[in-house]
N, CA, C and O of each residue as an XYZ file, in Angstrom:
216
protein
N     -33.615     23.822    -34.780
C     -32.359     24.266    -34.163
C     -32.002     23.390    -32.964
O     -30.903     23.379    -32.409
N     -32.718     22.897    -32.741
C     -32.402     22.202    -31.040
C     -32.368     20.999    -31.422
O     -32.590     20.458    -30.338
N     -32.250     20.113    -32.197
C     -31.902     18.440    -32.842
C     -30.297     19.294    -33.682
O     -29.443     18.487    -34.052
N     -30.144     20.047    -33.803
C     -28.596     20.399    -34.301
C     -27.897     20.247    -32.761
O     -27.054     19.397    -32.477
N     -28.204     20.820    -32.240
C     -27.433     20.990    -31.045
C     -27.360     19.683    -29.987
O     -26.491     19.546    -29.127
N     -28.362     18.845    -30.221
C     -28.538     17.885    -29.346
C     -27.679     16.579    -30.238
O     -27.278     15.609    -29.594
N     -27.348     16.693    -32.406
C     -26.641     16.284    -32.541
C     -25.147     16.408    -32.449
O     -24.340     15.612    -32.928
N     -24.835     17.663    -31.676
C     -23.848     18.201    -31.221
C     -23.074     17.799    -30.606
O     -21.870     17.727    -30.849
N     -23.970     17.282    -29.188
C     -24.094     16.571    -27.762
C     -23.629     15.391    -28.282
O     -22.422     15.177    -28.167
N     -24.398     14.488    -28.892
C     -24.717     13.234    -28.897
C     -22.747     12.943    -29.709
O     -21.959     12.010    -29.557
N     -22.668     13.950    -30.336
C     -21.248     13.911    -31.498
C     -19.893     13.876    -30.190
O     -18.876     13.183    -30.181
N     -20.254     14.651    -29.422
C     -19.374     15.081    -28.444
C     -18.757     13.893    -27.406
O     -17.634     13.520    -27.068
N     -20.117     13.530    -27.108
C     -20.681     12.295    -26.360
C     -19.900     10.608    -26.944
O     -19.376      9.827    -26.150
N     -19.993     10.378    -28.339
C     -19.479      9.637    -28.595
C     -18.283      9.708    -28.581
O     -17.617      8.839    -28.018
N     -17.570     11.051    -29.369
C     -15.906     11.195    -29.300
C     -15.642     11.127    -28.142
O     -14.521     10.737    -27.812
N     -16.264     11.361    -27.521
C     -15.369     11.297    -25.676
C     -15.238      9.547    -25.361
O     -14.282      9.117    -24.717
N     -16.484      8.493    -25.983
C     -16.465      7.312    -25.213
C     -15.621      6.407    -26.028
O     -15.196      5.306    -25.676
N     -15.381      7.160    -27.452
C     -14.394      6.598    -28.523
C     -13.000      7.114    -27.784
O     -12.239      6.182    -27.522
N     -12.635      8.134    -27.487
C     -11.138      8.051    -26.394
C     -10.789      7.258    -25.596
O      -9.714      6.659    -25.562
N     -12.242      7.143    -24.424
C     -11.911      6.226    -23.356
C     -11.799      4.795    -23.896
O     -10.970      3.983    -23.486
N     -12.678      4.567    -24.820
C     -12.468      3.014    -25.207
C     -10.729      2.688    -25.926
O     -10.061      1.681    -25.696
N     -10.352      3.774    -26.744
C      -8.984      3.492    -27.221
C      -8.017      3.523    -25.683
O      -7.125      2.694    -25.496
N      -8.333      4.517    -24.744
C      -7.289      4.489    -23.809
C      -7.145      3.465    -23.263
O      -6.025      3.149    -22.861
N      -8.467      2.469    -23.048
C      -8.125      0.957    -22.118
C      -8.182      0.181    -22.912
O      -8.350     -0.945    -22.444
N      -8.088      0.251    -24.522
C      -7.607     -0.745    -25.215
C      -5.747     -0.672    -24.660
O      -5.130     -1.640    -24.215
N      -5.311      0.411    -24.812
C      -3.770      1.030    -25.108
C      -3.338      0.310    -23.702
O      -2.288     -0.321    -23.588
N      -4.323      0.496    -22.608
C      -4.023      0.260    -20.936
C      -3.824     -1.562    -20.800
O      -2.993     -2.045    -20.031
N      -4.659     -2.344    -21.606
C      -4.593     -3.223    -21.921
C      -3.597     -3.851    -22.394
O      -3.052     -4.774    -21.789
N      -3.232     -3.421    -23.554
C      -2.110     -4.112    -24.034
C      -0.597     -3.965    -23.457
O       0.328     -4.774    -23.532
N      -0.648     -2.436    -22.746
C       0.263     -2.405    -21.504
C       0.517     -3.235    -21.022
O       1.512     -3.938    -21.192
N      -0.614     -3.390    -20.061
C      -0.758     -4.659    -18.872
C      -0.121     -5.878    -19.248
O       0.730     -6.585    -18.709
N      -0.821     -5.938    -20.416
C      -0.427     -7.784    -21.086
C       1.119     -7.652    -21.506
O       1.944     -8.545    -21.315
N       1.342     -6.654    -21.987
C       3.044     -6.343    -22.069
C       3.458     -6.558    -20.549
O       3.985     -7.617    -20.207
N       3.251     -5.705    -19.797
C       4.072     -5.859    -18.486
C       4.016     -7.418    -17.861
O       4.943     -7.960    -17.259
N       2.838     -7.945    -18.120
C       2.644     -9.113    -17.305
C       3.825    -10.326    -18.238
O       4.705    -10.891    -17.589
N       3.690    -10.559    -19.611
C       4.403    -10.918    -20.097
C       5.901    -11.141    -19.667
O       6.542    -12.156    -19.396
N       6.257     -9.593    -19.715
C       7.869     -9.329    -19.393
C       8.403     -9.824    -17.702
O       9.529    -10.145    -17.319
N       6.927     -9.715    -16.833
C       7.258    -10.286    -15.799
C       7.299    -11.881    -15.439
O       7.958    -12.385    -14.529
N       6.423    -12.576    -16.386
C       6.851    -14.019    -16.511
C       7.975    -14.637    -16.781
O       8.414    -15.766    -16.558
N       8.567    -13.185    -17.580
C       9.734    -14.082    -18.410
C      11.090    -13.437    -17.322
O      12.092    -14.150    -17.257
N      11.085    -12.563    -16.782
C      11.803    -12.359    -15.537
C      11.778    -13.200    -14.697
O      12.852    -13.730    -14.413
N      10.680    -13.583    -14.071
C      10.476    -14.584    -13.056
C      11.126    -16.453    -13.804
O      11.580    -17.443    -13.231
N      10.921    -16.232    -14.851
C      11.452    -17.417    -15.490
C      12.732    -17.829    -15.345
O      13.070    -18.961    -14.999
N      13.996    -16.230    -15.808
C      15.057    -16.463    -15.807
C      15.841    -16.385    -14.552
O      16.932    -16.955    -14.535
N      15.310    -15.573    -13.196
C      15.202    -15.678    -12.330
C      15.430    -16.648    -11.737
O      16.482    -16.730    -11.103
N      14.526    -17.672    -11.757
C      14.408    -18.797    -11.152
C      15.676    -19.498    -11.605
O      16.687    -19.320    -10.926
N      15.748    -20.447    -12.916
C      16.824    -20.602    -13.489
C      17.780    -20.274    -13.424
O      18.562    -20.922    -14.120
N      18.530    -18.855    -12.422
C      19.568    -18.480    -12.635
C      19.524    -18.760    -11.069
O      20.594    -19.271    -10.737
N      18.714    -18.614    -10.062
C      18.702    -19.165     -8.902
C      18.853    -20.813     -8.672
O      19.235    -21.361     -7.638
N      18.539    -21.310     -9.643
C      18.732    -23.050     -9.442
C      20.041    -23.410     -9.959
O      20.677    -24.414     -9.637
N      20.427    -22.424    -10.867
C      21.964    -22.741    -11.068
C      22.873    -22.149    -10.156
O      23.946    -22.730     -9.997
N      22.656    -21.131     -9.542
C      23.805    -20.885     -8.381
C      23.363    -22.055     -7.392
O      24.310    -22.808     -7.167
N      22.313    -22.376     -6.809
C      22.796    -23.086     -5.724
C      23.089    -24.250     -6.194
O      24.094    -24.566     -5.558
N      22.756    -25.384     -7.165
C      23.670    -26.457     -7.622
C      25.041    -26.656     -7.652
O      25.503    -27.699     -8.115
């Protein structure tokens, strides 16, 4: 009875570190999204700043 319960634990244990690992995959690809979208802001940005003052 007590290796049922401790595979219980151990079941519990993994589903919980299988969440966290999907959540900072998900947090990840965020990031790389946001960072992305901010390069390409800063890109057109610039460009649209070198053409007004010309």
């Amino acid at each position: 009875m007590g290796w049922v319960i401790a595979l219980i634990v151990v079941a519990i244990i993994l589903g919980v570190i299988g969440l966290v690992v999907e959540a900072v995959k998900w947090l990840l690809i965020i990031a790389a999204a946001l960072f992305v979208i901010g390069l390409v802001r800063a890109f057109f940005a610039g460009r649209g700043s070198a053409k007004n003052t010309t």
